[in-house]
C-alpha positions as CSV (number, residue, x, y, z in Angstrom):
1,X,3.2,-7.0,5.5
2,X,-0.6,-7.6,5.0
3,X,-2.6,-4.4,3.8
4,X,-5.6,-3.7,2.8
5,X,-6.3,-1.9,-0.8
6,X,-9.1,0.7,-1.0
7,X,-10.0,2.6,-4.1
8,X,-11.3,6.3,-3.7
9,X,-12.0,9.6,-5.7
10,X,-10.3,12.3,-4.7
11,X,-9.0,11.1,-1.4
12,X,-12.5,9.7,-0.2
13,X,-12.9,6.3,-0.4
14,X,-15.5,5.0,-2.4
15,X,-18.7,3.8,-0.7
16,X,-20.8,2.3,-3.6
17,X,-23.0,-0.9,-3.5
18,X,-20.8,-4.1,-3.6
19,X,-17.7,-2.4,-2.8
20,X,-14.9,-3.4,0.0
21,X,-11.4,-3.2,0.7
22,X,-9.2,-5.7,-0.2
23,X,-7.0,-7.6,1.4
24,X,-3.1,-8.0,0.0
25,X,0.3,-8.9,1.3
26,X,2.9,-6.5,0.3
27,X,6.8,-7.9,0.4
28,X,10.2,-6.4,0.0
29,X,11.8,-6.5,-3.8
30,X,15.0,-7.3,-4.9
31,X,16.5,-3.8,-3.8
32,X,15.4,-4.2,-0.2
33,X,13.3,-1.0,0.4
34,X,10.6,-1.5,-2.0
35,X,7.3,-3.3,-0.8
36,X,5.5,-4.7,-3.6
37,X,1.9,-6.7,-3.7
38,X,2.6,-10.1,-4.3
39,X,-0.8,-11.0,-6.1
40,X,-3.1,-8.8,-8.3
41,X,-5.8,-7.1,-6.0
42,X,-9.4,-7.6,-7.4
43,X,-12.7,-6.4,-6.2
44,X,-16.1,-7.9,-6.9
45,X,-18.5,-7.1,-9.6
46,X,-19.4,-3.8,-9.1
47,X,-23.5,-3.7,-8.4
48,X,-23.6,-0.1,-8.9
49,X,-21.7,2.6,-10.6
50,X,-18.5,3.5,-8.4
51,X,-17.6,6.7,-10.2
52,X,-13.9,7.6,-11.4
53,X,-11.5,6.0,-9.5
54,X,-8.1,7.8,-9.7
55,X,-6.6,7.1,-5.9
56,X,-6.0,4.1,-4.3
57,X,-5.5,3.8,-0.5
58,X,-3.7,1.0,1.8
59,X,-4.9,0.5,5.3
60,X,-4.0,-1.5,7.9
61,X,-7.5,-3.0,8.6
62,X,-10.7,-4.3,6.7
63,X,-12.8,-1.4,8.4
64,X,-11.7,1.3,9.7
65,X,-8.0,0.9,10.9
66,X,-5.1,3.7,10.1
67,X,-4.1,5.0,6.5
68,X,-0.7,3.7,5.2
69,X,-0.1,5.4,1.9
70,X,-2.2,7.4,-0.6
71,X,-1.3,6.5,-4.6
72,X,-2.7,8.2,-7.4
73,X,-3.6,6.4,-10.3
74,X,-1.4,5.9,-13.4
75,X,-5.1,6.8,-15.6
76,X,-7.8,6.9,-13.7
77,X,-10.7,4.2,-14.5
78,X,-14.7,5.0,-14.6
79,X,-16.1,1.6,-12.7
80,X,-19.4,1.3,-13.6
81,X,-22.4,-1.3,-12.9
82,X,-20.9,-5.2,-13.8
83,X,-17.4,-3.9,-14.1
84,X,-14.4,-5.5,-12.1
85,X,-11.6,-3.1,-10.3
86,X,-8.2,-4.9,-10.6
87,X,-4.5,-3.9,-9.3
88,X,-1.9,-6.4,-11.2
89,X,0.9,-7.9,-9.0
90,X,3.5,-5.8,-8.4
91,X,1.2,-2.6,-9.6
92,X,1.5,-1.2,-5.6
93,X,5.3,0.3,-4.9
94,X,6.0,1.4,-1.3
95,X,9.6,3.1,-0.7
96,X,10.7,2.7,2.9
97,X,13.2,4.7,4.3
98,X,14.6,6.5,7.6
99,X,13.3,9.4,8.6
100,X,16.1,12.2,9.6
101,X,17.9,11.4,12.8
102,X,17.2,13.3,15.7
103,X,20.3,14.7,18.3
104,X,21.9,12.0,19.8
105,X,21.3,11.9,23.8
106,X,24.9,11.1,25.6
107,X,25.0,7.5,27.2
108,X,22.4,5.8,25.0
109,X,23.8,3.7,22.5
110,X,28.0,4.2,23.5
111,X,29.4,7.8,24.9
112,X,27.9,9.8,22.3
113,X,24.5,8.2,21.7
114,X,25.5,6.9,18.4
115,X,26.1,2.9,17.2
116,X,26.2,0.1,19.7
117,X,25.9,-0.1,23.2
118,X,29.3,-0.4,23.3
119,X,30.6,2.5,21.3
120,X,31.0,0.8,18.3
121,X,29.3,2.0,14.7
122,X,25.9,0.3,14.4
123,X,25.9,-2.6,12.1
124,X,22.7,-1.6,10.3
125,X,23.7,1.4,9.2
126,X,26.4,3.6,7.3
127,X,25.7,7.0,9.5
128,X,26.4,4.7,12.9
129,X,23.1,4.3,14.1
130,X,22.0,0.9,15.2
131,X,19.0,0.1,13.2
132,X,17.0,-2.8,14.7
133,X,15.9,-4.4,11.1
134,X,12.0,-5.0,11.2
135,X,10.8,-3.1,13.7
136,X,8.9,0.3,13.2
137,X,8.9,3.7,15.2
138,X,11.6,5.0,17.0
139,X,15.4,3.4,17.1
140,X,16.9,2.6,20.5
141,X,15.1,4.8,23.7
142,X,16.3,7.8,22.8
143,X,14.1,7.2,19.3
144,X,16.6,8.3,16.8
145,X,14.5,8.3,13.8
146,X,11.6,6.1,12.7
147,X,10.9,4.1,9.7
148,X,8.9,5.9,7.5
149,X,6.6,4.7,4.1
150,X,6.9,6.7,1.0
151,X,4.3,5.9,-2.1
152,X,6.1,5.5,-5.5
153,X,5.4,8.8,-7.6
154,X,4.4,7.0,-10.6
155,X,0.8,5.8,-9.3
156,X,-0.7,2.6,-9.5
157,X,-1.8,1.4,-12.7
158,X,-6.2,0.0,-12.6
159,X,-7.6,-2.1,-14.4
160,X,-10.9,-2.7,-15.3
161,X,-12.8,-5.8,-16.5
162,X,-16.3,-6.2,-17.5
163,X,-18.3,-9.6,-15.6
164,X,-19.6,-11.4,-18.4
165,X,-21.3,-14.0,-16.6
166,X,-24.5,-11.7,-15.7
167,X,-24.8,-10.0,-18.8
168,X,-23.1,-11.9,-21.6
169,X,-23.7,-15.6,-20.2
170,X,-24.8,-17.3,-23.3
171,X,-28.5,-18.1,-23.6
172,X,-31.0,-19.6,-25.9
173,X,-32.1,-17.0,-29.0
174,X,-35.5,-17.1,-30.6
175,X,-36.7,-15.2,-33.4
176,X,-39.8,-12.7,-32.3
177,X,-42.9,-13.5,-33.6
């Protein structure tokens, strides 16, 4: 699933010189319902002072676009002029789950509106719903349920670096006269 990562404080996303979302391609874990970022997540130098970062966002697009999931952060960061926001791989932990199932409608899905077209429990799923894997919003026509995306409770952890090429870059010293 490709994202976008946004930082923000309190909820609105931050709108500082040199900032922009990032881009990031979440995938499923070991367990099979957690998405995960594959890659650490880094923003540019930061040209201005970007405040206290403790949220960060996911979006669906580069500008604009629909919000995803809201995270807090594990300790929120101060990003100030020359510093470098970073997410570490792995640092972004979506749940995904089902939301509660709706009353059956007779004749979709068998006699009852439950499992396979033929009557039969859905493969997909203990409760007898079929589940078509991979695709979002609602299950079958009679849209049982829909998948839904749950942020981790434990918040994303930030880190910040400091851009030592433009301020630390080593030079030529000379005593003043």
């Amino acid at each position: 699933m490709n994202a976008f990562a946004a930082l923000a404080i309190g909820g609105a996303e931050v709108t500082a010189s040199g900032y922009a979302r990032r881009p990031t391609t979440l995938a499923y874990a070991a367990d099979g319902v957690t998405l995960c970022n594959l890659a650490s997540i880094q923003w540019p130098v930061a040209t201005a002072s970007w405040g206290v970062i403790d949220t960060v966002l996911l979006y669906d697009a580069v500008t604009g676009g629909a919000l995803s999931a809201t995270f807090p952060a594990v300790t929120p960061i101060e990003i100030r002029m020359y510093d470098i926001a970073r997410i570490p791989a792995a640092g972004i932990e979506l749940v995904v789950g089902v939301t509660t199932v709706s009353v059956p409608v007779p004749g979709v899905f068998g006699p009852f509106g439950l499992g396979a077209p033929d009557g039969t429990p859905g493969a997909f799923s203990p409760l007898g719903y079929d589940i078509p894997t991979g695709v979002p919003g609602a299950f079958g026509p009679a849209g049982y349920g829909a998948l839904v995306v749950v942020a981790g409770v434990i918040g994303v952890p930030l880190e910040r670096a400091f851009d030592r090429v433009h301020v630390c870059s080593p030079g030529v010293w000379a005593k003043a006269a």
